[in-house]
Residue, then its C-alpha position, 0 to 999 in steps of 0.5 A: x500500500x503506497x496511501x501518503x499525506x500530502x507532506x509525505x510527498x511534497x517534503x521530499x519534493x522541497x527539500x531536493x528541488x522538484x514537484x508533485x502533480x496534483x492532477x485533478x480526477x473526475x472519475x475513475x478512468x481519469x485517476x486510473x490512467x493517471x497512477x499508470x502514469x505516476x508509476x511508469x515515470x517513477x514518481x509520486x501523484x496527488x489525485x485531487x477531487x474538486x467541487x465538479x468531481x464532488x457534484x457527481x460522485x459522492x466522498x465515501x466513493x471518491x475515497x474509496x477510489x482514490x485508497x483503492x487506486x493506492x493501495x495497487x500502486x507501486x508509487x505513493x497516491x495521495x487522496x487530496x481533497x482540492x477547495x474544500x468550501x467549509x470545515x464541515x466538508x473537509x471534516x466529511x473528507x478526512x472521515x471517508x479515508x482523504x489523507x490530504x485536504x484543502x481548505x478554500x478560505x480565500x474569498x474571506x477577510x484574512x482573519x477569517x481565512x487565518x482561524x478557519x485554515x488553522x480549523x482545518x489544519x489541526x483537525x487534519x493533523x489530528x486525523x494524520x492528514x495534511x492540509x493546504x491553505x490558500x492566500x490572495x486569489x486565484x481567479x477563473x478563465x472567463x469569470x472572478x479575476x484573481x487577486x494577487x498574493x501579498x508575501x507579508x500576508x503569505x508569511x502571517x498566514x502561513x505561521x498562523x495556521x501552520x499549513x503544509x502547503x500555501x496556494x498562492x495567486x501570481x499570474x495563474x488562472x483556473x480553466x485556462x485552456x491553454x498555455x498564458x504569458x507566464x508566471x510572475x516570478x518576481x511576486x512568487x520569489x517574494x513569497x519564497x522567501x517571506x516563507x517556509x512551506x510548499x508552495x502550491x500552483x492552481x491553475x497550472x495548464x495556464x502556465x508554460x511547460x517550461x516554466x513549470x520545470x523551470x519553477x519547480x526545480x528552482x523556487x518553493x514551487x512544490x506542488x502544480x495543479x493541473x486539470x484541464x489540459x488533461x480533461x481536453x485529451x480525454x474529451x478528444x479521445x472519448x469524442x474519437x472512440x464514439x465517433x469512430x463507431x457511432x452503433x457502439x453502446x458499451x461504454x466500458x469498451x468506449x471508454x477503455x479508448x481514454x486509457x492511453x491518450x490521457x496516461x500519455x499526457x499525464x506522464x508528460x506533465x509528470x515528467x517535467x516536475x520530475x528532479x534534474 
């Protein structure tokens, strides 16, 4: 059984100079091709359920999943809650089996984030789970604008709530379809060194190839998330597989077409965070 927190897989990654992919599952094909992925590079993964995975499959079977999946891996699997919206849900989370939880305060006023987080955080650790935290805003292709993470408030945050893992807001944008003008390595530098703890990247199918590398070989940057890129190949390959016979009606041999397609991108994605 290779079940981890999400500190067991991002200390390693901080204190040598790489990343871990937090790679955004929205049901079992999805997560399955990304372990496959995860144990063909040699490499650890986070398998992340966000609030659309939540909408359509409840916790107690995404846990199961996601320690299912785990459990036969060769690589360490992290079961990550990703924007958890309230301690109620993150406590649900941690109930069902999650070693690693997420709590989204970042639409509050500081203070409310700072106690809430600091909430998550010992109940987490409680439970032998960690917990990531996030501080400015990290806004939406097409929707919120982001609000940019301020270092000072990232280190009170940070020491307030003693957080595994700090999501922070420098240039990155959730949904973004593809690759954007990059990062603002300037702010993320501040940030770095106004702190001590993993740094987190929503958002990261915005963010170039090479600067992901780049960042997570020579900053704080521990952990990217990355959902669409990957839910785009496995839309593409779902489209072809249909297409491709329209009088087929067994979804399972339809579906079986994804495998490949999205394990071949994932590894890709895998591989750039990997150690130099």
């Amino acid at each position: 059984m290779t079940l981890a927190t999400l500190s067991d897989v991002l200390a390693p990654a901080f204190r040598d100079g790489y990343a871990v992919a937090g790679l955004v599952c929205l049901g079992w094909e999805d997560a399955r091709a990304y372990v496959a992925a995860a144990e063909a590079e040699g490499v650890p993964v986070i398998l992340q359920a966000g609030p659309s995975c939540r909408a359509h499959t409840p916790l107690p079977v995404l846990a199961a999943m996601f320690r299912t999946l785990a459990e036969g891996a060769s690589v360490p699997v992290v079961a990550h809650l990703d924007h958890g919206n309230d301690v109620a849900e993150c406590r649900a989370a941690l109930d069902c089996g999650f070693t690693s939880v997420m709590f989204d305060g970042s639409r509050m006023p500081f203070a409310d984030n700072v106690a809430a987080t600091a909430e998550v955080v010992r109940m987490a650790h409680a439970a032998g789970a960690s917990c990531e935290g996030e501080i400015g805003f990290v806004g939406y292709a097409g929707g919120e604008a982001s609000l940019g993470t301020d270092p000072d408030e990232a280190a009170r945050f940070a020491e307030g709530t003693g957080v595994d893992a700090l999501a922070v807001s420098v240039g990155n944008v959730h949904l973004q379809r593809s690759a954007g003008a990059g990062l603002d390595e300037a702010r993320l530098a501040a940030i770095g060194a106004a702190t001590a703890v993993p740094l987190v990247i929503h958002g990261g199918s915005g963010v170039p190839a090479a600067q992901r590398t780049a960042l997570a070989r020579g900053t704080s940057v521990c952990k990217f998330n990355v959902g669409t890129e990957l839910r785009q190949v496995f839309g593409e390959s779902l489209r072809a597989a249909v297409l491709r016979d329209p009088d087929r009606f067994d979804r399972v041999a339809i579906l079986s077409e994804t495998h490949a397609p999205v394990a071949e991108a994932a590894r890709r994605v895998l591989a750039a965070l990997k150690p130099a």
